[in-house]
C-alpha positions as CSV (number, residue, x, y, z in Angstrom):
1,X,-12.7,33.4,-12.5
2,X,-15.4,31.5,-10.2
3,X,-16.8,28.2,-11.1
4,X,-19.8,26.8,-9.2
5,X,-23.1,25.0,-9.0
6,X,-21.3,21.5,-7.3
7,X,-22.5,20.1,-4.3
8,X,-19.0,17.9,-3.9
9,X,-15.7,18.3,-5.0
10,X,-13.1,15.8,-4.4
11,X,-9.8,16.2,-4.5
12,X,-8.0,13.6,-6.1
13,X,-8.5,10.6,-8.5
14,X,-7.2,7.5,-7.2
15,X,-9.8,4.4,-5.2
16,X,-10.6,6.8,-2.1
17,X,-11.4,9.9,-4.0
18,X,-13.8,7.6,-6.9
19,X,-15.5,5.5,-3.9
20,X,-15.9,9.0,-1.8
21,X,-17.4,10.7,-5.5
22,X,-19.5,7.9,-6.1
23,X,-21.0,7.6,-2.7
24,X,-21.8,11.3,-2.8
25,X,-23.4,11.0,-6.5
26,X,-25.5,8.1,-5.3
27,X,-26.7,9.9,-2.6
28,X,-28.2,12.9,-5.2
29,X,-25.4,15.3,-5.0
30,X,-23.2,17.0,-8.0
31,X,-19.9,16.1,-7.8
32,X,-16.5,17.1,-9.3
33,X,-13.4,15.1,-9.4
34,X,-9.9,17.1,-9.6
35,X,-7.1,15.2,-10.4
36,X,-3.6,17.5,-10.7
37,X,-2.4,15.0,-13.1
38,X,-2.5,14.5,-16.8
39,X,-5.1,12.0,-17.5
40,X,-2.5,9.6,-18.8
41,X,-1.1,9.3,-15.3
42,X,-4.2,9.6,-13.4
43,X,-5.2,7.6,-10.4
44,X,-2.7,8.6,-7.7
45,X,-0.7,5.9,-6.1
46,X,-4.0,3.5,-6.9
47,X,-2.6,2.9,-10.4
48,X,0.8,1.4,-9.0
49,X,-0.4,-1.2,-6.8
50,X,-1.0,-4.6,-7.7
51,X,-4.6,-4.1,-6.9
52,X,-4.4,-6.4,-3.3
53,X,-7.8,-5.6,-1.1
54,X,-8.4,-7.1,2.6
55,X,-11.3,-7.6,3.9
56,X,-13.4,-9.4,6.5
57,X,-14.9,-13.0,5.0
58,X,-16.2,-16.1,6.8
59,X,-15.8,-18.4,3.8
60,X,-16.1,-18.8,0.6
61,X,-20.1,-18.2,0.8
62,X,-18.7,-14.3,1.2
63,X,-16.3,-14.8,-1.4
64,X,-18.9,-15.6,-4.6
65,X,-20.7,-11.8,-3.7
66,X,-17.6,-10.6,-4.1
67,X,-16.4,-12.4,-7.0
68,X,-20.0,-13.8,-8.5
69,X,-18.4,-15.4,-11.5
70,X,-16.1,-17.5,-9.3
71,X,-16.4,-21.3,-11.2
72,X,-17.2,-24.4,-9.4
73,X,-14.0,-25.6,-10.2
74,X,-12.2,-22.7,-8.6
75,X,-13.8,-23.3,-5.6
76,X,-13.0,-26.9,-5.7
77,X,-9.8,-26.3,-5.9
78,X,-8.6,-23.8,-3.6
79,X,-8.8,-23.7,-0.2
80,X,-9.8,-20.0,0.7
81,X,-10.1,-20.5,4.3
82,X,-11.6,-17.9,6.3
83,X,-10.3,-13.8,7.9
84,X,-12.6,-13.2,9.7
85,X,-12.9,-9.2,12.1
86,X,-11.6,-10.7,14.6
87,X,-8.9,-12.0,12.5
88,X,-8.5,-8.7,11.3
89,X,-8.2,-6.9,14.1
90,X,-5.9,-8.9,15.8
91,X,-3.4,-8.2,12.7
92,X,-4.1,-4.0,12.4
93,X,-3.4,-4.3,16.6
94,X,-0.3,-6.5,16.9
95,X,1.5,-4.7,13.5
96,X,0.5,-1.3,14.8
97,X,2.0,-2.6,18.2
98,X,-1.7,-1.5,19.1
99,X,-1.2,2.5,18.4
100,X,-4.2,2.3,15.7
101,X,-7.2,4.8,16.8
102,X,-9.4,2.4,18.2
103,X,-12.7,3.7,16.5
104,X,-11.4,4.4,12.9
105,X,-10.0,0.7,12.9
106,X,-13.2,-0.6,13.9
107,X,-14.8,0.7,11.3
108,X,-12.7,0.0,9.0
109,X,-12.6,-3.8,9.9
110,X,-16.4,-3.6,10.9
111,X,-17.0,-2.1,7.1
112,X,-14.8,-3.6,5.0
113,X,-16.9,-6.0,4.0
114,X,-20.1,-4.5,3.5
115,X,-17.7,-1.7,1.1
116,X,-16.2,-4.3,-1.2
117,X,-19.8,-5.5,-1.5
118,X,-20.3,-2.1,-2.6
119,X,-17.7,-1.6,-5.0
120,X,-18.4,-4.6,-6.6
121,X,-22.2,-3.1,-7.0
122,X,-20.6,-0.3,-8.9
123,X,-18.9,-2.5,-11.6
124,X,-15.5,-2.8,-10.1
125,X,-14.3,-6.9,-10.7
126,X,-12.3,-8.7,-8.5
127,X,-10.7,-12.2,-8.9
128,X,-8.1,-14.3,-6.4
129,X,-4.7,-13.8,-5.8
130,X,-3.7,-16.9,-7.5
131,X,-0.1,-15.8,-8.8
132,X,0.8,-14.2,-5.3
133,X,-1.2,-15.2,-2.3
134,X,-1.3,-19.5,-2.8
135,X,0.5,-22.1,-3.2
136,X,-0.3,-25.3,-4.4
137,X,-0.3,-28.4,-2.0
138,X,-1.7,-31.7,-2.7
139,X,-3.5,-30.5,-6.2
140,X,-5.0,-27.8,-3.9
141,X,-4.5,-23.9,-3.2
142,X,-4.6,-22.5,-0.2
143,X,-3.9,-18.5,0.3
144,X,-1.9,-17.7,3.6
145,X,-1.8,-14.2,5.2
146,X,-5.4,-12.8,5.4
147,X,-5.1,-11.7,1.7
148,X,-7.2,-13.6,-1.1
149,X,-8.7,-10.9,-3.6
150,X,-7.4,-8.1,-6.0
151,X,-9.0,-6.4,-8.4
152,X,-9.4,-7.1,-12.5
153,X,-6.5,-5.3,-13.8
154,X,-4.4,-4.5,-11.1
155,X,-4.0,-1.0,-9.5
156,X,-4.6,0.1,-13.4
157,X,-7.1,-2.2,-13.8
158,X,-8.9,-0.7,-10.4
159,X,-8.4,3.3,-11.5
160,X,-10.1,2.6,-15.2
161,X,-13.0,0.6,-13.7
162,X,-13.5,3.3,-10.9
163,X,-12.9,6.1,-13.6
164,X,-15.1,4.5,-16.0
165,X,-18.0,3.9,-12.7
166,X,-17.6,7.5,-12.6
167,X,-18.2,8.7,-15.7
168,X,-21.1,6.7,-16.1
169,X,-23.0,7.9,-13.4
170,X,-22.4,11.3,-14.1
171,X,-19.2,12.9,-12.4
172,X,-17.3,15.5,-14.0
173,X,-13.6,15.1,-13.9
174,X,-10.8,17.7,-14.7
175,X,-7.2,16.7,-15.3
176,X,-4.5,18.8,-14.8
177,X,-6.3,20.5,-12.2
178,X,-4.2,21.3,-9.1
179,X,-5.8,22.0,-5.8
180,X,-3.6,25.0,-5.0
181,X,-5.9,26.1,-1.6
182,X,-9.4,26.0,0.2
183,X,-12.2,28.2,0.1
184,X,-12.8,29.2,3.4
185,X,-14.7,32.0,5.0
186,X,-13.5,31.2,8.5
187,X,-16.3,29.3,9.7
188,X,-16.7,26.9,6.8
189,X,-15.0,25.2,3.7
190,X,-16.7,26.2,0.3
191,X,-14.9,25.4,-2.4
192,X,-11.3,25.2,-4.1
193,X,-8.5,27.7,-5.2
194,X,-7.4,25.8,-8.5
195,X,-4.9,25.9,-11.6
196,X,-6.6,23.9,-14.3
197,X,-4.6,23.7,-17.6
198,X,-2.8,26.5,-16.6
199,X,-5.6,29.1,-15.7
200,X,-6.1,29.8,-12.0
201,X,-9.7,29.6,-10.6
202,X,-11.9,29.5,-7.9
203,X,-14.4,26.7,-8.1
204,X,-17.0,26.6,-5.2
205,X,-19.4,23.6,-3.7
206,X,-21.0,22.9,-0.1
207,X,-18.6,20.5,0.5
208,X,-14.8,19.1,-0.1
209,X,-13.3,15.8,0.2
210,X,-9.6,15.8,0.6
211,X,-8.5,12.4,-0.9
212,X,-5.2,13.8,-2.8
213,X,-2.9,11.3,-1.1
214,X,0.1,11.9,1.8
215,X,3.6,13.8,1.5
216,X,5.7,10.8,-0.1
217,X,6.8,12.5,-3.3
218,X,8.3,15.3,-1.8
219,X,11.9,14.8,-0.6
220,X,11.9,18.0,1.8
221,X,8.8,16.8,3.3
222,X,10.2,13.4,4.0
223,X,13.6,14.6,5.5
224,X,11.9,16.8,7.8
225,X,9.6,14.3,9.0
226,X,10.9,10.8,8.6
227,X,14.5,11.7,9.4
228,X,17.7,12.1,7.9
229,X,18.4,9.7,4.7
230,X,14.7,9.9,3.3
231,X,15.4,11.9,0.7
232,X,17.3,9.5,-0.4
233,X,14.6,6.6,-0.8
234,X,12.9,5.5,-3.9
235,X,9.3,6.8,-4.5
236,X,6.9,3.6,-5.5
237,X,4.1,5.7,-6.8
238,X,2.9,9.1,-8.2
239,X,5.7,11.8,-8.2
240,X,2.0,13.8,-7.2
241,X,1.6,13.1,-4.0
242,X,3.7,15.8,-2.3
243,X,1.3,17.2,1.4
244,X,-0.3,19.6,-0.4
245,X,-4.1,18.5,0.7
246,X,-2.5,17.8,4.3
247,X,-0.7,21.8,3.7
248,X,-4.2,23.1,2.8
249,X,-6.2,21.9,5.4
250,X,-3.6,22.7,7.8
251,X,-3.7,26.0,6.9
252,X,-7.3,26.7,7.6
253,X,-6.8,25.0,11.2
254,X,-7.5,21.4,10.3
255,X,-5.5,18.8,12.9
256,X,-2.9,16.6,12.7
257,X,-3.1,12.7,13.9
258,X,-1.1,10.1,13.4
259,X,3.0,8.3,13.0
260,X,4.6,11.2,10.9
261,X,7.7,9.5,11.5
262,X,6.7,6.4,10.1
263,X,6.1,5.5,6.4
264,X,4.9,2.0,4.2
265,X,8.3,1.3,2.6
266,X,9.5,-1.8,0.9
267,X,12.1,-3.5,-0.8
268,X,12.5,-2.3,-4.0
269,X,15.0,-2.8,-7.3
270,X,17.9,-0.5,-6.1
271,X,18.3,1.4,-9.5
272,X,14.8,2.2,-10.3
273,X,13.7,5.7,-11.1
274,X,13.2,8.5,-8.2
275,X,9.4,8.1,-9.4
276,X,7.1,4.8,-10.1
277,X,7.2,4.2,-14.2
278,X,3.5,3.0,-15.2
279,X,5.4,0.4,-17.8
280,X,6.9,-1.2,-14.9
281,X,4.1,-0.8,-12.5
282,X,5.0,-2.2,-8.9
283,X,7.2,-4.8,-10.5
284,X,9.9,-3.0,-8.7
285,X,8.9,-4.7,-5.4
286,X,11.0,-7.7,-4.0
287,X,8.7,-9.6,-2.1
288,X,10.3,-13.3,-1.6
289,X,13.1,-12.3,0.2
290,X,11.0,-14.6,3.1
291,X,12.5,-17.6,1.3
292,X,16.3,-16.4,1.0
293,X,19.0,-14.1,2.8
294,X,19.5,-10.1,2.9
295,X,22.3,-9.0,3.1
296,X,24.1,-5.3,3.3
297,X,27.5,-4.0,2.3
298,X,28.9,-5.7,5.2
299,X,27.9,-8.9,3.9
300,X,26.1,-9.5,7.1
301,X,22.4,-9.8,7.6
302,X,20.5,-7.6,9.2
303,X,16.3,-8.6,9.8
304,X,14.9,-11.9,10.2
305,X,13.5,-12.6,7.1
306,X,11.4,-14.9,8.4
307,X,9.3,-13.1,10.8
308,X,6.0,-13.3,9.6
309,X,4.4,-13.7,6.3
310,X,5.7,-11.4,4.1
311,X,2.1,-9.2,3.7
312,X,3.2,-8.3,7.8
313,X,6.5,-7.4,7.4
314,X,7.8,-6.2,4.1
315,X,5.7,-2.5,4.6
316,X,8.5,-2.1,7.4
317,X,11.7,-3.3,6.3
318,X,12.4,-0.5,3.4
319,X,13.1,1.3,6.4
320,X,15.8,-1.4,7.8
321,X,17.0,-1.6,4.2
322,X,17.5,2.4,4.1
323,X,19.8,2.6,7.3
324,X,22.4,0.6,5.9
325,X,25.3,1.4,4.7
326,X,25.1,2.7,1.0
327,X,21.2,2.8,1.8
328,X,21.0,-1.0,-0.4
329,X,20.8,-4.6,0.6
330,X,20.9,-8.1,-1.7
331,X,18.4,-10.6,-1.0
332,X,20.3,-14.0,-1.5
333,X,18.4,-17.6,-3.2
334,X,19.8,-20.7,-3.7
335,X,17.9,-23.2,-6.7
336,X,15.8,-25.3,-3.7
337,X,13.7,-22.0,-3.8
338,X,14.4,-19.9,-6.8
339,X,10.8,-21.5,-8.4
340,X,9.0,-19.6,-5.1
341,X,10.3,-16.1,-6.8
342,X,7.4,-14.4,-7.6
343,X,6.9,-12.2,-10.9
344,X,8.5,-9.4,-10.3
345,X,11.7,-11.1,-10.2
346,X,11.6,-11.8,-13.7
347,X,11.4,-8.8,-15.0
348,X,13.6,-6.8,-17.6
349,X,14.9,-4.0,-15.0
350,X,16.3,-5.9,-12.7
351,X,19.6,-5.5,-10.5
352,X,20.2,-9.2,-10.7
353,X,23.7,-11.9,-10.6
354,X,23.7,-15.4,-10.6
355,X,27.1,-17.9,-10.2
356,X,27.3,-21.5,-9.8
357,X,29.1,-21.4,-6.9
358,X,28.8,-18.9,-3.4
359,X,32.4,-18.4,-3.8
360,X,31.4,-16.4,-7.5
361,X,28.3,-15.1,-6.0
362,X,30.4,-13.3,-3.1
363,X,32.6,-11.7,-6.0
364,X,29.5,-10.4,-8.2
365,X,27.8,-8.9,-5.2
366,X,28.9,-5.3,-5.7
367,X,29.4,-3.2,-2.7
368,X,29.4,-5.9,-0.3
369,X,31.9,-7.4,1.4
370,X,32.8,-11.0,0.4
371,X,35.0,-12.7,3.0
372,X,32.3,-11.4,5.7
373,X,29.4,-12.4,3.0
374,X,31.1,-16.1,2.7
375,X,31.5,-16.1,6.8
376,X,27.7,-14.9,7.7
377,X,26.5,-17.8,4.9
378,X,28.8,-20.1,6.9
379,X,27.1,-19.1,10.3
380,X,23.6,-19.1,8.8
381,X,24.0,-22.4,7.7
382,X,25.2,-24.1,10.6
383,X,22.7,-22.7,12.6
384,X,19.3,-23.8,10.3
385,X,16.9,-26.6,11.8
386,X,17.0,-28.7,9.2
387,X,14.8,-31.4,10.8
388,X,12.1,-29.0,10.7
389,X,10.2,-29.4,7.4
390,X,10.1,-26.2,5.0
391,X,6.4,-25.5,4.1
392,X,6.0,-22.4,2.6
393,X,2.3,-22.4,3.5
394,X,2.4,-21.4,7.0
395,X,4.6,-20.2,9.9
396,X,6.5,-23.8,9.4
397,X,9.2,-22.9,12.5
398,X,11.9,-24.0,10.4
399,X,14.5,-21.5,12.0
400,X,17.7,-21.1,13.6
401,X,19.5,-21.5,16.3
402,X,22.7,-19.6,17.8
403,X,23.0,-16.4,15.8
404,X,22.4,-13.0,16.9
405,X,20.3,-12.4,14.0
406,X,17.6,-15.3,13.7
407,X,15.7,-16.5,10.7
408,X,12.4,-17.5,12.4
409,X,10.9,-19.1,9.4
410,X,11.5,-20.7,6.2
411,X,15.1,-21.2,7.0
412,X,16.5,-23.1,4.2
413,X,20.3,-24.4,3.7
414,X,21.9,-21.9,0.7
415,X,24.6,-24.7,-0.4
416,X,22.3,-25.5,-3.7
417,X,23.2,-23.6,-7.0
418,X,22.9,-21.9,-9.2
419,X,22.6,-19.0,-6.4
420,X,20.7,-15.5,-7.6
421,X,21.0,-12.5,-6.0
422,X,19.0,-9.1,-6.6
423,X,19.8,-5.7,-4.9
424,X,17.3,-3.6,-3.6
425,X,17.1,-0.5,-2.1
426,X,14.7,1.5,0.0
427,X,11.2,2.1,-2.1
428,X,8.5,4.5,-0.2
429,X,4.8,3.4,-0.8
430,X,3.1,6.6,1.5
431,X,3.3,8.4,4.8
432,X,1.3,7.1,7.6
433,X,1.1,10.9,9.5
434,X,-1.9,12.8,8.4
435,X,-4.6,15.0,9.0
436,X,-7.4,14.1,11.5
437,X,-10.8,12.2,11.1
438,X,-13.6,11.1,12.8
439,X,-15.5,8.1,12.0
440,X,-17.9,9.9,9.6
441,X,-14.6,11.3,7.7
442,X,-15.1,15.1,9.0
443,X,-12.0,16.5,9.2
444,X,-10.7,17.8,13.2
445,X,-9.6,21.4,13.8
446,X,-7.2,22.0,17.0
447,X,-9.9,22.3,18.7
448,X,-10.6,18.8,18.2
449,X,-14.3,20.0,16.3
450,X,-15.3,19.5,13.1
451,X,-14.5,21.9,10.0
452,X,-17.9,22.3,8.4
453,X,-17.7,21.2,4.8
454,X,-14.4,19.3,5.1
455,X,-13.9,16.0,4.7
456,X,-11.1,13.3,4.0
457,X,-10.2,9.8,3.3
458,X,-6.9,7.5,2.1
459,X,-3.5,8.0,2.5
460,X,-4.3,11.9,3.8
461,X,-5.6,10.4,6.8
462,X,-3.3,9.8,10.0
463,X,-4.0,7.4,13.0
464,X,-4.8,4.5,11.6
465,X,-1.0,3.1,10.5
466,X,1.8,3.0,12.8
467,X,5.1,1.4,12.1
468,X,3.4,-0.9,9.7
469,X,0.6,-2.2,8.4
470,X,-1.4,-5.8,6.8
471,X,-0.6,-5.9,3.3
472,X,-3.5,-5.0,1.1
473,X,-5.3,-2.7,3.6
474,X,-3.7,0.7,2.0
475,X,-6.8,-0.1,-0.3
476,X,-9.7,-0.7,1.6
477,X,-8.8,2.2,3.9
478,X,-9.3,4.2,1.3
479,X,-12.3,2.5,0.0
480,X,-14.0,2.2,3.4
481,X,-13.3,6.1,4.7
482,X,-13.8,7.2,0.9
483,X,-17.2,6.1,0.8
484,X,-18.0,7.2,4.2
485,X,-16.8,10.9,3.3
486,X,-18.9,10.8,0.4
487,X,-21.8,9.8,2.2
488,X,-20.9,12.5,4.8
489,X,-20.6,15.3,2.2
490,X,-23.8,14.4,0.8
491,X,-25.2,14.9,3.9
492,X,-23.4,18.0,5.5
493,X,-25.2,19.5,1.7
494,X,-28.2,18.5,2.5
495,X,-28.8,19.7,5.9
């Protein structure tokens, strides 16, 4: 069975495959959305983020046209500060150790604004990061790490409002549609090889955006190109996401770019499910470790937890996390900080044990070692600054001094209890290898040319993450490359 009479179809339902859809409906063409999941668990890894977008601002003056119904008294009382490109760049350069294609970063810094700008034009909401990007110092906010805005709603919130966008203007989406291959007469891309509810079907249009999302969910995929042990990781997000838009384009010639080796992966609650669970969202995550101790089975710590703010360094150490013995880790807080905790460590499904003393801690700590736990807490604390005050605001240089494994930042004493601990475990957010783009989101063939009628954008795309990445920019990549493949479609119909 052949279906037809679309200009656009684009794989995929999450923010990069709705900004690409709407950008290509704007621009006067018929579009199709296909989304391989049931419509209750649509929206790709976009519905299990918190929602976190970076962008480029000068100041709060570029905040309101983002967030219009920002109140006088909001402004008043926050201090928003600025991020501006240069700002940005300097963090996509120095946590990519400066491997980040050159021109797809600048335009996604160079864009980033104008895009949010644009989403917000379509009816998408955004508000500040109040609960998890600021703290509050002398009656004031102020946000620290580049990171201000999410959307209304969370990653949920985001996929209803783009979904919603969507329908409005027109776009036609099928659930339980799964992209099985491309259309391709060997010099262009015209269409999609589907199984919609069950019933296999060709579906053609001038043009195809892959925005379906990297190789994360599937555990063979991992092994083979993240290394040994990834199969045993946690998956944060969709159990959807497993290559098959990367395996399709590959198999009409499309090229490869980017760290295949290298993954976002975080901290996350060591007995979750294999998949992310939409009632628990990314509540999972165990972001505060910044302010506390990890530990691994050893009972001996293993990063500096104070390296950076947590937005540059948490995307990385899921990985440090997963090579330890046992694949788990605790993070350790003492009472002086347990109020910093954000939400997620409040939660109902939580690996979590508390004692009044260290001595108890060590003994509820399962899997770890207690003597050596007791000893490296002995070390630690010898070896903190504690002239240095503890701001939790900025870089504050409160570290250590003396130990092979330095806490750089936010070095506190753990002598004050009640002490909580919470294990964690390895959780992958998505895969940073991917297929090839050029600025205008064609996708590359080997022979580093375009494939007419082929586009992509989001996690499918390779080159512009390596090692790790600014939190909150998973987003706007997708929103910034989405809406130039869109625009790109539109125009490879058109000509």
């Amino acid at each position: 069975m052949t279906e037809s009479d679309y200009d656009v179809i684009v794989v995929g339902a999450g923010n990069a495959a709705f900004c690409a859809a709407l950008s290509a409906e704007e621009k006067g063409c018929r579009v199709l959305v296909l989304e391989c999941a049931p419509e209750a668990l649509n929206g790709g890894n976009s519905r299990f983020t918190a929602g976190a977008i970076r962008f480029a601002y000068n100041g709060v003056e570029d905040l309101v046209k983002i967030m219009p119904d920002l109140s006088e008294n909001e402004i008043n009382m926050t201090d928003f500060g600025t991020y501006t490109e240069d700002q940005f760049f300097d963090d996509m350069f120095r946590v990519t150790q400066y491997r980040t294609n050159p021109d797809l970063c600048e335009t996604l810094v160079r864009k980033s604004f104008d895009t949010i700008h644009w989403m917000q034009g379509k009816g998408i909401r955004f508000v500040p990061i109040y609960g998890r990007q600021a703290f509050k110092v002398d009656g004031r906010f102020k946000f620290w790490g580049g990171l201000t805005v999410e959307a209304v709603g969370g990653g949920p919130g985001l996929v209803d409002a783009l979904t919603a966008s969507a329908r409005k203007n027109g776009i036609d989406i099928w659930y339980e549609a799964r992209a099985l291959n491309l259309l391709f007469d060997g010099a262009k891309v015209n269409g999609i090889h589907i199984r919609h509810k069950g019933e296999l079907k060709d579906v053609t249009a001038r043009s195809v955006v892959l925005a379906c999302g990297g190789f994360q969910s599937s555990p063979e995929m991992r092994t083979r190109y993240l290394g040994p042990s990834w199969d045993l990781a946690k998956v944060r997000g969709t159990a959807f996401n497993n290559g098959d838009g990367i395996r399709m384009a590959m198999d009409v010639g499309a090229s490869t770019a980017g760290n295949w080796s290298g993954c976002h992966a975080v901290g996350w609650e060591r007995n979750a499910p294999e998949f992310g669970d939409l009632e628990v969202g990314d509540g999972f995550q165990k972001h505060s470790y910044p302010f506390g101790l990890l530990v691994n089975a050893e009972g001996k710590r293993f990063v500096d937890e104070g390296a950076d703010f947590r937005n540059y360094t948490y995307a990385k150490y899921g990985r440090e996390i997963l090579t330890q013995t046992g694949n788990f880790a605790w993070q350790i807080f003492d009472a002086k900080v347990t109020h910093l905790l954000r939400d997620e460590y409040r939660i109902k499904q939580v690996t979590k044990v508390s004692a009044p003393t260290l001595k108890e801690l060590a003994e509820k700590l399962e899997g770890v070692n207690p003597d050596q736990f007791l000893a490296t807490i002995a070390e630690y604390n010898a070896a903190v600054q504690a002239d240095v005050p503890f701001n939790p605001n900025i870089k504050d240089g409160r570290g250590t001094k003396g130990i092979t494994v330095p806490k750089s930042n936010w070095a506190n004493l753990i002598d004050e209890g009640p002490f909580e601990a919470y294990a964690v475990t390895c959780g992958v957010t998505f895969t940073f290898g991917g297929l090839r783009i050029n600025t205008n989101a064609a996708v590359q063939n080997t022979d580093l040319t375009s494939i007419p009628g082929l586009f992509a954008a989001g996690e499918i795309v390779g080159g512009v993450f390596y090692h790790n990445y600014p939190g909150g920019t998973g987003l706007i990549n997708g929103a910034v490359f989405g809406k130039i493949a869109g625009t790109s479609a539109a125009k490879y119909c058109k000509r």
